[in-house]
C-alpha positions as CSV (number, residue, x, y, z in Angstrom):
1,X,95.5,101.3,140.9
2,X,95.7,104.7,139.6
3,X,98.2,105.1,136.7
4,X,99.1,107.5,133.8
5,X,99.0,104.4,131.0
6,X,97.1,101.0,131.0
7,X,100.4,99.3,131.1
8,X,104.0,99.9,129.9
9,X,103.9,99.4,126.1
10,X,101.0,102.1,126.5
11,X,103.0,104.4,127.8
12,X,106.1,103.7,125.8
13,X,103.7,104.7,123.0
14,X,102.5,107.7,124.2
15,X,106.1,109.1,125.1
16,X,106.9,108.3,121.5
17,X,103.7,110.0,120.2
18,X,104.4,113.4,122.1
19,X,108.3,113.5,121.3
20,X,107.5,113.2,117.2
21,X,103.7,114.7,116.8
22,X,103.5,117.4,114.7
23,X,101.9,121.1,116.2
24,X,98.4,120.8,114.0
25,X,98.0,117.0,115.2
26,X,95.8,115.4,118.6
27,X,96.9,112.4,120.3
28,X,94.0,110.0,121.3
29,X,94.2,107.7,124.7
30,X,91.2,105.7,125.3
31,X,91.5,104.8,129.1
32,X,95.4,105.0,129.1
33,X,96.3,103.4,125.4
34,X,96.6,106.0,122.6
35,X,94.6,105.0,119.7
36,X,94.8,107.6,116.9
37,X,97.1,110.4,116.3
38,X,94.8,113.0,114.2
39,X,95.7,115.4,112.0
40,X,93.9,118.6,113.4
41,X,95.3,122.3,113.5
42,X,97.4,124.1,115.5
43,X,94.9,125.6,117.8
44,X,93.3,122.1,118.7
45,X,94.2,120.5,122.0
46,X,97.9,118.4,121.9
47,X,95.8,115.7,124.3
48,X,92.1,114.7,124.1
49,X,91.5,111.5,126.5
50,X,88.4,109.8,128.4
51,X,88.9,106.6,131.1
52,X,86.4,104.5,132.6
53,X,83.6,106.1,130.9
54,X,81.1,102.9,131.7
55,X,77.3,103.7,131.7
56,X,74.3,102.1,133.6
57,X,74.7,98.8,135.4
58,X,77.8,98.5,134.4
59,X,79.3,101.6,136.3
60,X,80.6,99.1,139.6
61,X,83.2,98.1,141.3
62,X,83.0,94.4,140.3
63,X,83.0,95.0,136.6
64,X,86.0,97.4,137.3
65,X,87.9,95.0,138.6
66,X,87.0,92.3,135.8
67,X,88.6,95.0,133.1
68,X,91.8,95.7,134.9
69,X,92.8,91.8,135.6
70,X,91.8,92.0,131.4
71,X,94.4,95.1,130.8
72,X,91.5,96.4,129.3
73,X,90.9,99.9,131.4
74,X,92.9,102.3,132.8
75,X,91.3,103.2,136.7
76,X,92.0,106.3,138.7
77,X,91.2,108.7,136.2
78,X,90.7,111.8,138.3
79,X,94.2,112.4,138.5
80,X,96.8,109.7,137.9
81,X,94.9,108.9,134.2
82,X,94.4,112.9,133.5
83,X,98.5,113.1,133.9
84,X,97.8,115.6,136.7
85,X,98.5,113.2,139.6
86,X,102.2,114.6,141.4
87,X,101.5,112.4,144.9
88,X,100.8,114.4,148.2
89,X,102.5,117.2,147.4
90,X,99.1,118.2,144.8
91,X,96.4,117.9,147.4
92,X,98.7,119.6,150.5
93,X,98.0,123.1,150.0
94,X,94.5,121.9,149.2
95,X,94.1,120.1,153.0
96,X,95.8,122.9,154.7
97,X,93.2,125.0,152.9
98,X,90.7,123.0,154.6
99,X,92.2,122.8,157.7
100,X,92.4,126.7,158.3
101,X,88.7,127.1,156.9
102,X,87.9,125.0,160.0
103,X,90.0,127.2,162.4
104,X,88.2,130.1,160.5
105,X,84.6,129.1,161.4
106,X,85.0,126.8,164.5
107,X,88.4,128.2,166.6
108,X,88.5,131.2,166.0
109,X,91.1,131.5,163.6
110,X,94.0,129.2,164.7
111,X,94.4,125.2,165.5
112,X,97.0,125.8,168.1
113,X,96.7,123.4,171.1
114,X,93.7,121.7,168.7
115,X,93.9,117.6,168.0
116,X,93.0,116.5,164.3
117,X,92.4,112.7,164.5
118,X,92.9,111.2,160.8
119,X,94.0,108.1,158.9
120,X,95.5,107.7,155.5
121,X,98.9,108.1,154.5
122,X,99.0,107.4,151.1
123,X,99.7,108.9,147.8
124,X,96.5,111.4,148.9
125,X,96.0,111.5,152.7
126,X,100.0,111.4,153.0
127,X,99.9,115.3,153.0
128,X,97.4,115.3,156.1
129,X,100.2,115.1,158.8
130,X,102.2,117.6,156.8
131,X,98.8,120.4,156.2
132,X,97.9,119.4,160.1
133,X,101.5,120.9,161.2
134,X,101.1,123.4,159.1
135,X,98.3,124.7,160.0
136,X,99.8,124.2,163.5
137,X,97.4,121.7,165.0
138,X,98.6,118.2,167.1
139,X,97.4,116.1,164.3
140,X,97.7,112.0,164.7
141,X,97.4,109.7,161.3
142,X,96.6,106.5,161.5
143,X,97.3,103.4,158.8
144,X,97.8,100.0,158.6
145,X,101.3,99.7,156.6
146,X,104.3,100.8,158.4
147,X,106.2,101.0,154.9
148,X,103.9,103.9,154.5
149,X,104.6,105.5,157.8
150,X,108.1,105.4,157.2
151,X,107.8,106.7,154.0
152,X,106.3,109.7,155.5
153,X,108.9,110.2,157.9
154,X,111.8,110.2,156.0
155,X,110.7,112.8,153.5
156,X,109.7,115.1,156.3
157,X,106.0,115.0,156.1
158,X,106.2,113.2,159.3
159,X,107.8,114.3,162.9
160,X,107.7,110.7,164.5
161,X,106.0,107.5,164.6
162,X,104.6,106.1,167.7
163,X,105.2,102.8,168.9
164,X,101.6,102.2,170.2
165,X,98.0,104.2,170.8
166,X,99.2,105.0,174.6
167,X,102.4,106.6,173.5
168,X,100.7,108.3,170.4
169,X,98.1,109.8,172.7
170,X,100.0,110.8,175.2
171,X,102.4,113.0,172.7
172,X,99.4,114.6,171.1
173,X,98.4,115.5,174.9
174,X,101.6,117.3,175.4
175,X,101.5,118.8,172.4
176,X,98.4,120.5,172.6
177,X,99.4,121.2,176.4
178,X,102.0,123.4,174.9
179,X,100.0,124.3,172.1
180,X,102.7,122.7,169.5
181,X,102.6,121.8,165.6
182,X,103.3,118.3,165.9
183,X,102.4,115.2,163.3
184,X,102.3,112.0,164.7
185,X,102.3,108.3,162.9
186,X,100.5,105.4,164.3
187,X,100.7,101.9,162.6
188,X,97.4,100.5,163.1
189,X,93.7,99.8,161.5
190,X,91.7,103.3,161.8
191,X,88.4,100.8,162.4
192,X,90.0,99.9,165.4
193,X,92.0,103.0,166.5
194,X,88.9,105.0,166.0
195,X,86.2,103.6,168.4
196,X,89.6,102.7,170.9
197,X,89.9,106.4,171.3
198,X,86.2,107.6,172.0
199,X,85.9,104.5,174.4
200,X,88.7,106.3,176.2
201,X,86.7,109.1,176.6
202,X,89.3,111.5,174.2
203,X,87.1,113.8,172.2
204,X,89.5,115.3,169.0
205,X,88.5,118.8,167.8
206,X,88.8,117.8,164.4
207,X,88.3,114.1,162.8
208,X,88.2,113.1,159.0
209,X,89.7,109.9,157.0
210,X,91.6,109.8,153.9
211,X,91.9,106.0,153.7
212,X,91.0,104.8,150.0
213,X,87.3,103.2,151.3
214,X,86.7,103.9,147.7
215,X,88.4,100.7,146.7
216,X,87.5,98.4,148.8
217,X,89.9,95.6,147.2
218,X,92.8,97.5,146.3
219,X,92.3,100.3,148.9
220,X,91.0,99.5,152.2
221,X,92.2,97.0,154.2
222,X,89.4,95.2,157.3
223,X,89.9,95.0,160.6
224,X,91.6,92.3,162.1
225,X,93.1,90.9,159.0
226,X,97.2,91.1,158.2
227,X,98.4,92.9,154.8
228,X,100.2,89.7,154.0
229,X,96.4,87.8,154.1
230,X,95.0,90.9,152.3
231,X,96.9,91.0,149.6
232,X,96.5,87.5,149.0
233,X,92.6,88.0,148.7
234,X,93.1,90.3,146.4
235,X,93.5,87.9,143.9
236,X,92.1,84.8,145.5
237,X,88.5,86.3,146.6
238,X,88.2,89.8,145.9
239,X,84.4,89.6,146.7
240,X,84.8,88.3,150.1
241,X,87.9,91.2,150.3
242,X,84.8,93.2,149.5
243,X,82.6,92.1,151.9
244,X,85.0,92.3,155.0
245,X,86.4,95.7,154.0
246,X,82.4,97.0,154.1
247,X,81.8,95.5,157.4
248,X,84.9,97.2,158.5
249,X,83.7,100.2,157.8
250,X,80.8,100.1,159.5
251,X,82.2,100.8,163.3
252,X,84.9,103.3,161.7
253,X,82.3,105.4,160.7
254,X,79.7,104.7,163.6
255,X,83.0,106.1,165.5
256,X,83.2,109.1,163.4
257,X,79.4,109.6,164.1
258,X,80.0,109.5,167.7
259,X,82.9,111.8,167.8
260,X,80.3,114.4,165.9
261,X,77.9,114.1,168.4
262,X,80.4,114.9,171.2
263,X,81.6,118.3,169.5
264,X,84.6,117.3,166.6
265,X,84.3,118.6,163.5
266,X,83.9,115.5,161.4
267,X,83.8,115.7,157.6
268,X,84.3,113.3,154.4
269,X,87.6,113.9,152.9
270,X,86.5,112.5,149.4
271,X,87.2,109.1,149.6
272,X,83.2,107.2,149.7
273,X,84.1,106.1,152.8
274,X,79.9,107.5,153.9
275,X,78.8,105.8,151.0
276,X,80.0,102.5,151.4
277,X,78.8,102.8,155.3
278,X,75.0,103.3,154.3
279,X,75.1,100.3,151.8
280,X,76.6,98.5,154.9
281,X,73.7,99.6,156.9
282,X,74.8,102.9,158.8
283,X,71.4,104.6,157.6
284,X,72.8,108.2,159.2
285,X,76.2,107.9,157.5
286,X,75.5,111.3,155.5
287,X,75.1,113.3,158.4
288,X,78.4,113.9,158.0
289,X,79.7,116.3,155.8
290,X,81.6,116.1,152.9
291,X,84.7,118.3,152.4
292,X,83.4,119.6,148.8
293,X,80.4,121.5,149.8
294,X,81.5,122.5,153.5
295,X,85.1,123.8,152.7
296,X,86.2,123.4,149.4
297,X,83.4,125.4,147.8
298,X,83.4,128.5,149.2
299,X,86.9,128.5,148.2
300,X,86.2,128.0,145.0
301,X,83.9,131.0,145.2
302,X,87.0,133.1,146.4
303,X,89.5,131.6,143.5
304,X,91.2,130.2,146.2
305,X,92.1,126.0,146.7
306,X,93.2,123.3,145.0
307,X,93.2,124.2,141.5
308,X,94.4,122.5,137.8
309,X,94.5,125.1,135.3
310,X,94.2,123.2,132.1
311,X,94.5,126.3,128.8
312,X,92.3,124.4,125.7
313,X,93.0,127.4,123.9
314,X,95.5,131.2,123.3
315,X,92.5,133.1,122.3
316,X,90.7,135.7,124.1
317,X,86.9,135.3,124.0
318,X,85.5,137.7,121.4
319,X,83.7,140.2,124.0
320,X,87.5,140.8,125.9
321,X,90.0,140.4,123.3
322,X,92.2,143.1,124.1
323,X,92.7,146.5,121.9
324,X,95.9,146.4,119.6
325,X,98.7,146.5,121.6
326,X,97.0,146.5,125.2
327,X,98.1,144.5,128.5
328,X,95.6,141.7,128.8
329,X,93.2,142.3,131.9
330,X,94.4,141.3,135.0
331,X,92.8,141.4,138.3
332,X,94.3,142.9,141.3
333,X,96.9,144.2,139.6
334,X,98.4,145.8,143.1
335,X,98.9,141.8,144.4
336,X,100.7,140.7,141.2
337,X,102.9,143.5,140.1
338,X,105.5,145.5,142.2
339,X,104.5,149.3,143.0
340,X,106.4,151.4,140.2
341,X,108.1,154.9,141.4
342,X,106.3,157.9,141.4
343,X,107.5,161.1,141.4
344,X,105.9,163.3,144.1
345,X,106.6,166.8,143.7
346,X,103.8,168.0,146.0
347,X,103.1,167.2,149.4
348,X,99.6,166.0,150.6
349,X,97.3,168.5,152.6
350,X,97.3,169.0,156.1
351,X,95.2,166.8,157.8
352,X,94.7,164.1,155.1
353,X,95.1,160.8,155.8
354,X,99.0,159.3,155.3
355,X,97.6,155.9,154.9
356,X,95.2,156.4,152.3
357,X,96.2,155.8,148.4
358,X,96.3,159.1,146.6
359,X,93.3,159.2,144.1
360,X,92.7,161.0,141.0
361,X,91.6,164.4,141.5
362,X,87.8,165.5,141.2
363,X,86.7,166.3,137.4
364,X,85.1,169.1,137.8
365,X,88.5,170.9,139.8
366,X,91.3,169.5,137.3
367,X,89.8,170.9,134.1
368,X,92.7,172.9,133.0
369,X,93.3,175.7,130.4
370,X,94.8,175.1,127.0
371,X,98.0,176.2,127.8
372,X,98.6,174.1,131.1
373,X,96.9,176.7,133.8
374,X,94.3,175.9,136.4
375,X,91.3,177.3,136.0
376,X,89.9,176.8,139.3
377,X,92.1,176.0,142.4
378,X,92.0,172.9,143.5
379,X,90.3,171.7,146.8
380,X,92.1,169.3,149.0
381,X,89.2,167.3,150.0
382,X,89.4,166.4,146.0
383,X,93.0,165.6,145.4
384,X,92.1,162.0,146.0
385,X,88.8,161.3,145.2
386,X,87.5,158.0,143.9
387,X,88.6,157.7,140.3
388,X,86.0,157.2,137.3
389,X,84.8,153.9,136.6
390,X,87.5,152.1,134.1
391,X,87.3,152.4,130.3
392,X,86.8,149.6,128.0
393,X,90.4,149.1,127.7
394,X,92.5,146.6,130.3
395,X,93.5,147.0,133.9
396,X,97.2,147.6,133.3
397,X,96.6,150.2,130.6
398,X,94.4,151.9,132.9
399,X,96.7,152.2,135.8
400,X,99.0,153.2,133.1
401,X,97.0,156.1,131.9
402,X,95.8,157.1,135.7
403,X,99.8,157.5,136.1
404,X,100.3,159.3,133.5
405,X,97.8,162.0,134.3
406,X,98.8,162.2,138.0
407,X,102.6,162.7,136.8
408,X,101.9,165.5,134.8
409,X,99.3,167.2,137.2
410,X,102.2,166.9,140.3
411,X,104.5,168.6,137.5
412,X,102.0,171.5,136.3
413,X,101.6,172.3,140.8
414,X,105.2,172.1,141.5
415,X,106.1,174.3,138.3
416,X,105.8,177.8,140.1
């Protein structure tokens, strides 16, 4: 159900809002219909929007539901509603991020010849069999619409579908035989596939689910039941849709549970799928881990993972606005700009190390005369000693100045 506008006129109104506004005015959108266009300034945001802000009792499912069949809400507003949503290609670096935090902590650094077991290949979990290769695991996908699975394959995200569980298993086998990045496809219902697999006695190193168990109408589909009859639910008796896609989740996450207790690395990709198992009566559903706090957040901690860099505003906070005519701040300046030529007139001491990044030279042995003499000589254990703490100004003019002075000392040595 996730969308970018509550229906078409919506959006036909927003495009003609943002191709005629004026820079000092804010567009409005109450859950995906714009409702006011404001006349602000130019530093206020071009966008302010808020969807499916519902307090108390009312914050369900059900009452969801009611207001979308009314074309009165706009649901999915994570992504889709935030105009942020771009399909599986926005959460793949995110999962392979995940996937190689995993290796990180649990194989030793690398998911060759490791089997991911997963399901979900939609507009989110369609990037898992892509991140899995990636990260050069066997990874197998399961989900119940072959439209989906085809989908997949034809854009490349996909290597091949397998006709059956026996065929599907047996490729992963040789895969991680061979220890090969391979992404496999199987058509099927992950509440079945799951516990089919650990009855088998097959144990993956890595298991997850991506299926939308969020929306248990719209989303997840039960066990045992064809799309055709699904979809036809949907409209006829979405509560009983509700009911059976609960129960189905039941054994797919009691199989989950069991794979955890055998060694696999399970965790919850974000989709409520351990939520919705404890209100079905899986009273250990939260022993398993969700992605967020395991993976994602000590990511976040490095400035590394799935981010959406939204700017409100162009002004620097008062305590780091640049001086007149500075480079703004930047951090590690030596990953995000190429190394500029120096000009090295003197060559390093015997016995230093060739490796090491020439330094700024020691206070106390480069004060020099007025005219340009040395007053001192210079020691060559202090030619590159650790440079003074930075000034007040920013990083680049700082490098810039460091530069400088080393330029001009390499000139003054080479002079006689």
């Amino acid at each position: 159900l996730g969308k970018a506008a509550r229906n078409w006129a919506a959006h036909d109104a927003i495009v003609e809002a943002l191709t005629t506004m004026e820079e000092d005015e804010t567009l409005v959108v109450q859950s995906g219909k714009p409702i006011g266009l404001l006349r602000t300034q130019v530093q206020a945001p071009i966008v302010i929007m808020a969807n499916c802000n519902i307090i108390g009792q009312w914050a369900k499912a059900e009452y969801f539901y009611e207001l979308e069949k009314k074309g009165l809400i706009c649901w999915g507003g994570l992504t889709a509603g935030a105009w942020q949503y771009i399909g599986s290609q926005g959460v793949i670096q995110g999962t392979y991020e995940i996937f190689m935090r995993i290796a990180e902590k649990h194989f030793g650094g690398d998911l060759a010849g490791r089997f991911i077991l997963t399901a979900g290949l939609g507009g989110m979990g369609g990037s898992q069999p892509l991140a899995g290769r990636m990260a050069n695991a066997a990874i197998l996908t399961v989900d119940v619409d072959p439209e989906r699975a085809e989908k997949r394959k034809a854009i490349g995200y996909v290597d091949e579908i397998a006709p059956d569980l026996d065929t599907a298993l047996q490729r992963i086998a040789h895969a991680r035989h061979h220890r090969e990045a391979l992404s496999v496809a199987l058509v099927g219902n992950a509440a079945e596939i799951y516990p089919e697999i650990f009855r088998r006695g097959i144990v993956p190193d890595i298991v997850t689910d991506q299926t939308s168990a969020h929306d248990l109408v719209y989303g997840y589909v039960p066990a045992g039941l064809p799309l055709a009859e699904v979809r036809a639910l949907r409209q006829s008796d979405p509560a009983k849709l509700m009911a059976l896609s609960r129960a189905s989740i039941v054994p797919h996450v009691r199989a989950m549970l069991d794979f955890q207790r055998h060694g696999s690395v399970v965790f919850d990709n974000g989709n409520l799928i351990r939520t919705q198992a404890r209100e079905a009566g899986v009273a250990n559903a939260f022993d398993i881990p969700i992605f967020t706090e395991a993976y994602l957040r000590p990511l976040f901690a490095r400035a590394i993972g799935p981010f959406r860099w939204m700017a409100l505003s162009r002004r620097h906070p008062p305590h780091r606005r640049p001086r007149a005519g500075a480079v703004p701040r930047q951090r590690h300046r030596h990953q995000l700009d190429p190394p500029r030529p120096r000009e090295r007139a003197v060559r390093r001491p015997a016995g230093a190390d060739r490796l090491a990044r020439p330094r700024r030279p020691h206070r106390a042995g480069a004060r020099r005369q007025r005219h340009g003499g040395i007053r001192r000589p210079l020691r060559p254990d202090r030619l590159f000693a650790r440079p003074s703490r930075r000034r007040r100004y920013g990083a680049s003019e700082h490098h810039d100045r460091k530069d400088a002075r080393r330029l001009g000392r390499d000139r003054r040595l080479a002079a006689p």
